[in-house]
N, C-alpha and C positions, 0 to 999 in steps of 0.2 A: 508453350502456353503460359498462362499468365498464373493458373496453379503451379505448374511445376518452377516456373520461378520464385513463388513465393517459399518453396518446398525448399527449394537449394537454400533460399536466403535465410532462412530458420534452421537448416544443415548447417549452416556456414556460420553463423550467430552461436549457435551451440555447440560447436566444437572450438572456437575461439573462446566459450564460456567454461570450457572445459579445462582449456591452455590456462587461459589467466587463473583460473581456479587451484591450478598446480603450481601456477608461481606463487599464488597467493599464500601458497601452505608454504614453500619456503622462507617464509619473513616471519617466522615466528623466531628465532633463533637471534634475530635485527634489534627485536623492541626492546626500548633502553629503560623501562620501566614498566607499571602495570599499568597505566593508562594506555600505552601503545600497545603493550599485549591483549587489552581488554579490547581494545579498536581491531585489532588482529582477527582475534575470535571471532567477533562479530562482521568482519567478512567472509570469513571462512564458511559463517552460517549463511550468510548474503548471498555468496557463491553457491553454495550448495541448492538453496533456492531458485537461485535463478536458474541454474540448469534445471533441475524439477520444474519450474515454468513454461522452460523454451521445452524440456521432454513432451510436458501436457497437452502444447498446442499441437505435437506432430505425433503422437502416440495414435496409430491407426483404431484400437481399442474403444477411445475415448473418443464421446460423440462430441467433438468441440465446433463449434457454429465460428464464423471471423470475428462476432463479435469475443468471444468468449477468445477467443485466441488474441485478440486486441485485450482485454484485461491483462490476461497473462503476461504478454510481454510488456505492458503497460508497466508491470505489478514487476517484472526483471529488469528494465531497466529504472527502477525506483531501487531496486535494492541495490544494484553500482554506485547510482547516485549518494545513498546513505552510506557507503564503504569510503567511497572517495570524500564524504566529507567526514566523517569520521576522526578521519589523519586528518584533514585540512585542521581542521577545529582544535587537535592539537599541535597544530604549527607542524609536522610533518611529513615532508615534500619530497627530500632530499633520496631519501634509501624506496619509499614506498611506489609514489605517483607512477615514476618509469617501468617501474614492474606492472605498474595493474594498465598502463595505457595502451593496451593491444586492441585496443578500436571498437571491443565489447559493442559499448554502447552505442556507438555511430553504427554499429551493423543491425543490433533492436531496431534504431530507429527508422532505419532502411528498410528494416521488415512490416516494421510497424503503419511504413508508408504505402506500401506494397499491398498490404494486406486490405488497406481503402475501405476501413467500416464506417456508411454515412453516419453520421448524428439523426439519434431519432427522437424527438423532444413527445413525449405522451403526456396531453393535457390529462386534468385530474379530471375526475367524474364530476358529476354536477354538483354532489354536496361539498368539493371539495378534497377530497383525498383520491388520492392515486388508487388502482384497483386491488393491489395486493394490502391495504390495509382492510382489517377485518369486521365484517359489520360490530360486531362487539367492542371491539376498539375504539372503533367510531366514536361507538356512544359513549366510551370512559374520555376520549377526547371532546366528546363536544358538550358536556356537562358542565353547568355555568359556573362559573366561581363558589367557590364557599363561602358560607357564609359565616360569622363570628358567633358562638352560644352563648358568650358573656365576654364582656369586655372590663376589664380592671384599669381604674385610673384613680390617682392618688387625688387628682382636685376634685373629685367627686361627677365629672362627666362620663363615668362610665357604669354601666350594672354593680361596681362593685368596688370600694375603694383600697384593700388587700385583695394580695391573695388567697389568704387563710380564709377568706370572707368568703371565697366564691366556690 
């Protein structure tokens, strides 16, 4: 069926997230400076994440709806993205790229496809704002412009030609 498919491919996504997240941790030992160690870290945190992501959508515990499992993985394969450019950004291709290219992300995005949450565009209510803004808000948002209490102009066009004045 078409859940248990989605099942395996979010199995299969997160144990590949797991793999590359092990090799990930090997290249610390690589970076030839702190800027690549600091790039380093900062997958390791990416990865870590992302698996905590792909876990959320399929944690039986956890009431996750498709759309909410579409964030998630939305929100994991955002953090590959930022890991791999990371290294790009500082010219580092050579030692890193081939270790983390274990298809991670092409398997999110397979899931991601799978998963088929329509777009649901919700017009705003009639005053204008969406429903989760709060009647009080509203009204701090829809309050006109301020107005000026004195205005200070040295050619004499204002309430006040200092400031000391006003």
């Amino acid at each position: 069926s078409e859940s248990e498919f989605l099942k395996i491919s979010m199995k299969l996504a997160l144990d590949r997230a797991v793999l590359a997240k092990t090799h990930a941790s090997t290249l610390g030992p690589k970076c030839r400076d702190t800027r690549e160690k600091a790039a380093w870290e900062d997958c390791i945190k990416l990865y870590d994440f992302t698996v905590s992501n792909i876990n959320g959508t399929m944690d039986p515990n956890v009431k996750c709806s498709k759309t909410d499992a579409q964030t998630w993985l939305s929100t994991a394969l955002t953090n590959l993205d930022t890991c791999r450019n990371g290294f790009l950004e500082l010219g580092v291709t050579d030692m890193v790229l081939p270790l983390m290219s274990n298809n991670v992300s092409n398997l999110i995005c397979n899931t991601l496809a799978i998963n088929k949450v329509p777009f649901n565009y919700t017009a705003p209510e009639k005053d204008g704002f969406p429903s989760w803004v709060k009647p009080g808000d509203r009204k701090l948002l829809q309050t006109s412009a301020p107005k000026d209490n004195a205005v200070v102009a040295k050619d004499g066009s204002g309430n006040f030609k200092t400031i000391k004045d006003a």
